[in-house]
Structure formats: C-alpha cells, structure tokens
N, C-alpha and C positions, 0 to 999 in steps of 0.2 A: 401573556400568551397562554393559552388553555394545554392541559391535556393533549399531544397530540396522537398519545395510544388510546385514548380513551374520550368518548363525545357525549357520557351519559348525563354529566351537569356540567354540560353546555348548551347555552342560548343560541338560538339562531344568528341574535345579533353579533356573538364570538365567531361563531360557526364563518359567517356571513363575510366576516372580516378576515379570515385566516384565509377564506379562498381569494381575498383581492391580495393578499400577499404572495398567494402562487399565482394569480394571473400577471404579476407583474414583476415577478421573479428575475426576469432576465436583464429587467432596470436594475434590481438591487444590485445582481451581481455586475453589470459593466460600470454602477456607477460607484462600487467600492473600487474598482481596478482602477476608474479613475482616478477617484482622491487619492488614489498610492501613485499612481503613474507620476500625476502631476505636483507631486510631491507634498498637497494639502493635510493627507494624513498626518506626516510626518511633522509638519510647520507647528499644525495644531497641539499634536502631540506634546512637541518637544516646552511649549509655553506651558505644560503644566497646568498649574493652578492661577496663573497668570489669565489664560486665556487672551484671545487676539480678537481683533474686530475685520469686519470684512477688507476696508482699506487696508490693514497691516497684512492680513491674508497675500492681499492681492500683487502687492506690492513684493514679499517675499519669494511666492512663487512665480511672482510675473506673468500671472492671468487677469484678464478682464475682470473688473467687478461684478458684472454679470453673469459670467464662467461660475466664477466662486458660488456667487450666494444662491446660483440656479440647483449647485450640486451639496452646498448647504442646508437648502430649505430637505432635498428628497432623505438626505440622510439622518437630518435630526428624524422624522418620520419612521424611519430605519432603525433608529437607536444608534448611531455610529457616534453623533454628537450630541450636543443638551447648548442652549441658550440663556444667558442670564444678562439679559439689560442689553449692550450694544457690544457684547464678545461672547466667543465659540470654544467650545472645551469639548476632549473626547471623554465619552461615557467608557466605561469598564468593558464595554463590548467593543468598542473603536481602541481601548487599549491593546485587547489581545489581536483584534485584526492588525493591528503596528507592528507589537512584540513578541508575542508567542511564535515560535517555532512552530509546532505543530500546524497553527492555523497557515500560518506563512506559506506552507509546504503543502499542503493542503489548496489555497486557495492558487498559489503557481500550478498546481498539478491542473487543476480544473482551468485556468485562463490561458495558459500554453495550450495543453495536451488536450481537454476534452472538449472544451465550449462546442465550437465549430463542428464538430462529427457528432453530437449528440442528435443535433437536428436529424440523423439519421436512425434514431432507436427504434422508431415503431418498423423501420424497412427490416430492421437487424431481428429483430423479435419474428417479424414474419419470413424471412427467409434462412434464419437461424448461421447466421454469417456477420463476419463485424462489418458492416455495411458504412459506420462512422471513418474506418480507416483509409478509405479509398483520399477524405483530404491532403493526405500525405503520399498516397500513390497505390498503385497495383500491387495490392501485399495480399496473401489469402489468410496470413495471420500476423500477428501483433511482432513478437517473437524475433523472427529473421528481418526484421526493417528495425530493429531499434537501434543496430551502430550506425543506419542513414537517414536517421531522420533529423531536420533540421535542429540546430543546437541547444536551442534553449527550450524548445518543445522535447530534444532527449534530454536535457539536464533536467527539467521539471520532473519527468519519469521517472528520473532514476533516484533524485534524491524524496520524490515518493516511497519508492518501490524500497528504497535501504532506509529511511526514517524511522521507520516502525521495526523493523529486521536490527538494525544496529542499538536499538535501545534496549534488545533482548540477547543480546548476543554474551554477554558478561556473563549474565545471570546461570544463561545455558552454557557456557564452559564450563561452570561449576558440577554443573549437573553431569554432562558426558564424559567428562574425565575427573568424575567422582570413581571409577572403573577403570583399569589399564583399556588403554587405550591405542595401540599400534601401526592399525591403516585404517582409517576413515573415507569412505566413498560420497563423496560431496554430488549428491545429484541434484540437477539443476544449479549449477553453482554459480550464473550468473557472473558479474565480474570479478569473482573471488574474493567478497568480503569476508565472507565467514572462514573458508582454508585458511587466509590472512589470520585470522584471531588463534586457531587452532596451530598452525605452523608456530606463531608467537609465544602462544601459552605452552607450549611441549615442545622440548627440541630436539625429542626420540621419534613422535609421531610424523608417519608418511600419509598424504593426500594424494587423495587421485577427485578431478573433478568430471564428471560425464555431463555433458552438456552439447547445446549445436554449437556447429565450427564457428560462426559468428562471434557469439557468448564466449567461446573459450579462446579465440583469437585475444580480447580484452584481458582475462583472466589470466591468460598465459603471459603476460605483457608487464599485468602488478605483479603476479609471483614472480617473476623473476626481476625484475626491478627494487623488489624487495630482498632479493639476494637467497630464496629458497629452492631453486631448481633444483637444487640437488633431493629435495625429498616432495616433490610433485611430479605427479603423471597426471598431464592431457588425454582427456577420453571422449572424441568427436561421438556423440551420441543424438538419435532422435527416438526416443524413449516410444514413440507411436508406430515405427515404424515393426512389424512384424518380423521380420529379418536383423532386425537390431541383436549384436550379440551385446552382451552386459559383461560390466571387467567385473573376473571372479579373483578372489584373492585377501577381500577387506577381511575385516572382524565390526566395524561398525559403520551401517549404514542412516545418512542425514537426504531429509528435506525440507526446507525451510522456504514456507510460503512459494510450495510449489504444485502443491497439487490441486490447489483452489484455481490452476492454469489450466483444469481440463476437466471435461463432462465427467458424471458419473462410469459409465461406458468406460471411459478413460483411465479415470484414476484407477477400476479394479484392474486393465491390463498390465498399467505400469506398477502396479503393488504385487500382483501374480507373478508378474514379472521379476519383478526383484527378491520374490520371496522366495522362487525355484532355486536361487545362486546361495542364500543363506544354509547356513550350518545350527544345528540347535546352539542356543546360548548366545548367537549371534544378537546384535540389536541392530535395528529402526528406529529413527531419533524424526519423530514426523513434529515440523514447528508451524500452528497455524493460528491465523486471530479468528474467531468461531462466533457469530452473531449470537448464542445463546451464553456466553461465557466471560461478556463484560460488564464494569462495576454500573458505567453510564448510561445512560436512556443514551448521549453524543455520540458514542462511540457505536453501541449498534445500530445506531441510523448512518452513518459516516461505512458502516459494513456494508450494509444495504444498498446504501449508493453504491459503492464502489463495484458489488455486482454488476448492476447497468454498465458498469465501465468495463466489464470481462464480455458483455453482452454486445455490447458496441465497438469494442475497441481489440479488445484481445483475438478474440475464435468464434465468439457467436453464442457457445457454448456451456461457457463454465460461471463459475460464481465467489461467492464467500458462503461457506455452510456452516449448519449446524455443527457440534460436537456430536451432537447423536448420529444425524445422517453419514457422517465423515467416517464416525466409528464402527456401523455398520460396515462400509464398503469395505473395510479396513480388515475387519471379522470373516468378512464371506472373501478375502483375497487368502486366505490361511495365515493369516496373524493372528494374535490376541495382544489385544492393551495392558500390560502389565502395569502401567504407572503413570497418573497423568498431573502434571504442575500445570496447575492454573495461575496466571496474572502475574507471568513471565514477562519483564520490561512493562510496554505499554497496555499489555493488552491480552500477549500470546498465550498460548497452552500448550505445553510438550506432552505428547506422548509418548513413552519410552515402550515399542513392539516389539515383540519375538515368535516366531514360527510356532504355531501349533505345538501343543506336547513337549513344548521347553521348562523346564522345569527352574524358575527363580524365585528365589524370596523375598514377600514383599514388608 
C-alpha cells in the first residue's frame, strides 16, 4: 500500500487501487466481523503453522463450505489470510485482528457503537448535531444516554473510552503526586476510574468528582464498593451550564480526555470557568491524545477518525485536536502551560497548568 499522506510517487494505477479499497470498505469491515463472529478467525488462528483446509474449516465451525471459502477468497484479497497448496493461515494482520487488544477494542467500538449511525455523518456535518445517535433513541447528546444504551453497544464504549485512559493512568500518578497532593477535583470523572487509582495510590488524598448525575450515579457506586466514601465527594455538575456553581476547596485540578468532549466555544468556558475558582500555585492536570503528538502515522489516523465519531455521535461539535490549538484555548482561558509529558501510556500528553502570574520552577 502507497503513502497515504503523501501521493507524489504514486501511480495512477496505486492511486486507482486504494480507491477500490474505499469504495468497498464497508465489505471489508462486515466481512472481518464475520470471520470473528463465526469463529473462522479464531479456527485459522489457533492451527498456527499447521494451517487448515476449507473442509476442516467448515467442519469446525460448522459453516457451509461455501460460507467458508466465499469469506476466504474476500480476505486473502484483504490480507487477513495467505494460501499455500490446499490450506489457509492468518497473515500478521489477521494475527493482530485475533489478538491484540487495542485492535479488538477498537474494532468492538466501531461494530457495536458506530457502524450503523455513521450512515448519518454528512446530515451531522451539516446540521452540526450528532445526527448518527438518534439509532439508539432521542438523545441531543452522546453523554446523558450512555448508562441506557443497550449493553454491548455500552460495554463497546466504555471499554474504548478507558483502553486508552487506563494505559496512562500509572505513568500519570507518578507525575501528579510527584507534588503533595490533598484534594484533587476529578472533572469529568466518568465512572470513577481515575479517583479509583488516586484514592488507591494515597490514603491521605480526598476526591471530589464533578460530573452529570448520570455519570456519577456509576462512579458513586465503584467508590463506594470499593470502600472509599469516607474520602469522596459527589458533585452533580454540567460544566455548560451558565448557572453551574464549581466545588471550590481542591488544591489540584484533573481532566482526562475531557475536553476533546466539547467545541472550542466550549472548552474556553469550562477552562474560564475553572480557572476563576483556582488559587496561584494551584494546578490543572489536562490529559489528552493530540493528533499532532504521536509516534505512528496508526495512531494519528485512528485520532482522526475518532473525530468523525464526536461529529456523529457525541454533540456534533467537538473533536481530537491539535496540541497547538488545545494550548491556545488553554492560554487565552488565563492559564499557562508550565510542563508538558509527552507519550504518557499509549499515546497521551499531560499538561501540568497554572493561572497566570503563578510563579513555578521548571
């Protein structure tokens, strides 16, 4: 496969070829959901270096032989498999669609959660509304419908939405309570994984999560299941709303893959917002995956997409951004960047903020 940032030595006939690969895209992807569904992936898989012939196929998963080699022939084609004499073996790309995690969680997120409402992107682009989410019912955002939406379409979500968040979670303990650390304000804290980590790692520090009642119904549910209530406080918040008071009281303020949940417009209210309640010296601890700040070509296109899916599916609105744009908004809210770790877990980059005219060493 060619270049696909770049088309300057490429041939028409690559060229030519790459677009029958998008025109037919949406074969690729139902007919990898199938060889997983129908447990072909797996069969082939697990023979190794063995490999298997269409009758042993067929016979193991208990599909037609025609089933088999209809969805054989598309994926050698694909690269999923490779052919040698009268047996089938996965290529190194039909390896990680098996076993890797990331891809797993990844391709669940897209076959549950988004397939289906994508059909709806160019409505969502032009009326700037998640137009994709009405598959799931009358939501005007993404947000307040995630503890009802069907189960495996939420479990896809979620273990998207913490895959990437929980692989960086370690790294950034280290970093926030490098610092005494006493009440951290977990905004947007989602079902409480991160409080969970910080409650764990410190058994002085008090959390408070500010989040909508939905989300903190959940969060209020593992922390105290986990036996911390005694040092969490619930704080029913909608960060949008104008009238929103903000709990004052922290010393260090977190957001983690939160603010890529709201337009430009947006994010400076809620950073405005939360910078009028800080004290000098105080921190901001903003955790985000930033299209311009990873190792892979994979990974910033996998950003990119996932845009589309804030476009479609979230508010209409918001995105994956730059580090530059992010840190503007950031700048013009009365913060400065004082400190930024790149290549946090998978991918992330922390920004360590503090108000204007704070005066730290860096």
């Amino acid at each position: 496969m060619f270049n696909l940032t770049s088309d300057e030595n490429t041939s028409a006939i690559e060229a030519r070829s790459h677009a029958q690969y998008i025109a037919f895209a949406p074969f690729i992807f139902q007919a990898t959901a199938a060889i997983k569904e129908l447990n072909i992936l797996s069969c082939i898989d697990s023979s190794r270096k063995k490999g298997l012939t269409v009758t042993e196929i067929s016979k193991q998963c208990n599909i037609s032989t025609y089933g088999v080699k209809v969805l054989l022939d598309f994926c050698i084609s694909i690269g999923i498999f490779k052919q040698k004499d009268d047996k089938y073996f996965v290529t190194k790309t039909g390896y990680f669609l098996q076993n890797d995690e990331m891809t797993q969680v990844n391709f669940e997120f897209n076959q549950h959660f988004c397939y289906d409402g994508l059909s709806q992107l160019s409505q969502a682009i032009i009326t700037g509304k998640p137009e994709g989410l009405k598959v799931f019912g009358q939501w005007e955002t993404l947000y307040p419908a995630l503890t009802s939406l069907p189960e495996k379409t939420k479990t896809s979500w979620f273990n998207f939405d913490h895959y990437y968040s929980d692989n960086a979670f370690d790294e950034a303990l280290n970093i926030v309570f490098s610092t005494t650390t006493k009440k951290l304000i977990d905004i947007g804290g989602n079902t409480g994984k991160w409080t969970l980590k910080c409650l764990n790692h410190d058994e002085h520090v008090q959390l408070v999560i500010m989040d909508l009642k939905q989300q903190l119904a959940v969060a209020t549910k593992n922390v105290t299941a986990a036996g911390f209530q005694s040092r969490f406080t619930p704080f029913p918040c909608n960060m949008l709303d104008p009238q929103q008071a903000m709990y004052k009281g922290g010393d260090t303020y977190w957001m983690s893959q939160f603010l890529d949940c709201f337009s430009p417009e947006e994010i400076k209210t809620i950073l405005t917002k939360t910078v009028s309640i800080m004290q000098p010296e105080q921190r901001l601890f903003i955790m985000e995956t930033f299209i311009d700040r990873q190792q892979y070509e994979a990974a910033s296109f996998s950003l990119n997409a996932t845009s589309l899916y804030f476009t479609c599916f979230a508010n209409g609105n918001s995105r994956m951004y730059s580090a530059q744009s992010l840190i503007e908004l950031i700048e013009e809210s009365g913060l400065v960047v004082k400190r930024e770790y790149d290549n946090v877990g998978l991918g992330h980059t922390l920004l360590e903020c503090y108000p204007k005219n704070t005066v730290v060493d860096i």
